[in-house]
N, C-alpha and C positions, 0 to 999 in steps of 0.2 A: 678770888674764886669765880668760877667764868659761871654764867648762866646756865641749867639745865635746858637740852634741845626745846621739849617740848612747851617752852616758856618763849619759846624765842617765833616771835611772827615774822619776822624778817633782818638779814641784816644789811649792810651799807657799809662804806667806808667814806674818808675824808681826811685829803691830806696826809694816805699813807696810814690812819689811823682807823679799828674796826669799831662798828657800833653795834646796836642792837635795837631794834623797834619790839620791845616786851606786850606777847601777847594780851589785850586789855583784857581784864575779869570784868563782869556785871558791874560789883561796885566802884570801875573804873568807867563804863559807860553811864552808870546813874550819875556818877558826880561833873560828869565832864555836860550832862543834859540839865545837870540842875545848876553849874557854871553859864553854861547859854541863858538859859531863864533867867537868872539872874543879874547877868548883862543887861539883856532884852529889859528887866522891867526897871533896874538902873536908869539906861538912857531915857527911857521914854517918861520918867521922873523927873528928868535933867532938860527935858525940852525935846528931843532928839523924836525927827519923824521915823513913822515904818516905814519899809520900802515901797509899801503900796500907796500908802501917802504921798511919799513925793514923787512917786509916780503922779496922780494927781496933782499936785502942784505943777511939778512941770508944764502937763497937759495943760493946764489953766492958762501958766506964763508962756510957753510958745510949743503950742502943739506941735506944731512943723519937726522937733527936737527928736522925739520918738520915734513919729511919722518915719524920719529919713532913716536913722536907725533899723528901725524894720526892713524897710523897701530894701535898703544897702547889706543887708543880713540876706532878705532871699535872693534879691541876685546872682551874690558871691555862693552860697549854695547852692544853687542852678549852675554856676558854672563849673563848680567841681563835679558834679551829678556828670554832668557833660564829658569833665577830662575822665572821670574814674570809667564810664563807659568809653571813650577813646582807650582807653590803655588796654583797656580786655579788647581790644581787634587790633592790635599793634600785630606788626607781622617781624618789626627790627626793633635789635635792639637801642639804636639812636634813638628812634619813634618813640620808644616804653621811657627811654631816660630823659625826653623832653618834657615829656608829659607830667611822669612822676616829680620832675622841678615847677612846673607848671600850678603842680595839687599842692605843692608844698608853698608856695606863694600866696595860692587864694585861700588856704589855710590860716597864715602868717596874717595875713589883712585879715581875717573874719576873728582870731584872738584878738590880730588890735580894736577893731570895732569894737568890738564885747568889753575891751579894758578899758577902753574911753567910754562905754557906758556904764560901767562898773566904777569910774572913778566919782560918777554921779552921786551915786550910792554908798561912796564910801564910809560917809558921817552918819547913815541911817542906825537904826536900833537893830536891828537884822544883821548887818554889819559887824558893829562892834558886838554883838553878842556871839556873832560864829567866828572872829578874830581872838576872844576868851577863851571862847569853848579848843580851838585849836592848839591854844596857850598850853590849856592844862593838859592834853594829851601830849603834846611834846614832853613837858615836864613831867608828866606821873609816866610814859614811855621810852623817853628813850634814855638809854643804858649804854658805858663803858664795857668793854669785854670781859673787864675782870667784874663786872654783874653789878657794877654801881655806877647810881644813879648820874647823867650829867651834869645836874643843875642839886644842889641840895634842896633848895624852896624857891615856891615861885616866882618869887621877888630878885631871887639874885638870876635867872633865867628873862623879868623881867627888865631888869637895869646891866644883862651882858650887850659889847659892843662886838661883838662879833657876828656879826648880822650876816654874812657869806655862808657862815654854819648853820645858826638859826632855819635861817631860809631851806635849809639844805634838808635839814631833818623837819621842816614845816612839810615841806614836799613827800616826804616820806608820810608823814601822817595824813595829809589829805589823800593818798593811794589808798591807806585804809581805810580813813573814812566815806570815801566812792569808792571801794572794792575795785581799786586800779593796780593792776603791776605796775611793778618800776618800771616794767620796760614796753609797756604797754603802745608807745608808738611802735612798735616792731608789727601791732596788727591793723596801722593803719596802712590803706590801698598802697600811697605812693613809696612805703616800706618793702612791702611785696612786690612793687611794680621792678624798687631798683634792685631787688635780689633774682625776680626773673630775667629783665634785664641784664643781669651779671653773665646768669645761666645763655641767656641768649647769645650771648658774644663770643662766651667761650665756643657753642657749639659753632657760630659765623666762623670762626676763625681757621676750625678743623676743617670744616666745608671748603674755607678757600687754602689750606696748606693741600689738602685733597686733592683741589681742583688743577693747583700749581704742582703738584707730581703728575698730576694725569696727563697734562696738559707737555710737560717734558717728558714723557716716557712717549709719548704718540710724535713728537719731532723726533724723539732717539729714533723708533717705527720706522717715520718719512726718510730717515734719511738714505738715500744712495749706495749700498753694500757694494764695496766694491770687491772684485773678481777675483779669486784665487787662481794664479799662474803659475804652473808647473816648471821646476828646474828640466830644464834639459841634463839629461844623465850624461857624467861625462865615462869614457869608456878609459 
């Protein structure tokens, strides 16, 4: 039996197969907060720093570590500041699609940065408690078409090796949990740049088909008419 619409927050496919991200109720938000909390006070039982701790720590064992992270973070956002104002004065569309490859680079390097300092972070309490808390919204969310559940209990969701899927519908639930569309790169700049870009070329192209009729219909013009000569009437 499929899902009722108004149960259904969104849905997805994989491998051909349709799923369902099931709109979460309160007592699907309370226990997924009192999942986190309970991580959080786990780890930090078990040895395990907060984030803001080994933030300090670090700081203590080599400041420099941070330090550069930072600097290397505004940079790389200085320089997309830069491309995303280049592409609003593009006048071609070569110019808007260099560009837009350009954003999409310094993009690509400021995730990696972020993920090599998040890998810092990985073992923190913070960490593992919003890795649980993720857990259980997969599992208490996401749904087969015909309205059941993918995972029956947590445990067999947390010992599947199918990690390509996993991942798949983790993604899905972080959309919700940052109130992201799925398709939410579609509003970034260099998104828009290469769909005007698209628009740009097409109209280049009319311009010069235009310009290449105009251009032979004005040699057809120039050319030389020659003369209409009368038969001599024969009698």
């Amino acid at each position: 039996m499929e899902m009722e619409k108004s149960r259904i927050f969104r849905e997805f496919s994989f491998n051909n197969q349709e799923f369902y991200v099931k709109t979460p109720s309160l007592n699907i938000l309370r226990e997924a907060k009192y999942a986190y909390a309970k991580s959080f006070t786990d780890a930090i039982k078990r040895g395990f720093l907060t984030k803001k701790k080994m933030e300090i720590t670090l700081m203590q064992a080599d400041p420099e570590i941070l330090k550069e992270y930072t600097t290397r973070r505004a940079e790389i956002l200085k320089s997309m500041m830069d491309a995303e104002e280049e592409m609003g004065k593009a006048q071609l569309s070569e110019d808007l699609e260099y560009l837009a490859e350009v954003m999409s680079i310094y993009r690509n390097t400021l995730l990696q940065e972020d993920m090599n300092l998040s890998s810092l972070f990985s073992n923190t309490a913070d960490q593992l408690a919003e890795d649980d808390k993720i857990n259980f919204l997969v599992f208490s969310l996401i749904y087969k078409k015909t309205g059941e559940q993918v995972w029956k209990t947590i445990s067999e969701l947390l010992e599947a090796i199918d990690d390509v899927f996993i991942e798949a519908c983790k993604y899905q639930i972080m959309c919700l949990d940052y109130n992201l569309k799925p398709d939410w790169d579609k509003d970034l700049p260099e998104y828009k740049a290469r769909t005007r870009a698209l628009e740009m070329r097409t109209l280049e192209e009319k311009a010069k088909e235009t310009e290449t009729v105009a251009i032979e219909d004005k040699k057809e013009e120039d050319k030389p008419k020659k003369k209409r000569t009368r038969k001599p009437k024969v009698d």
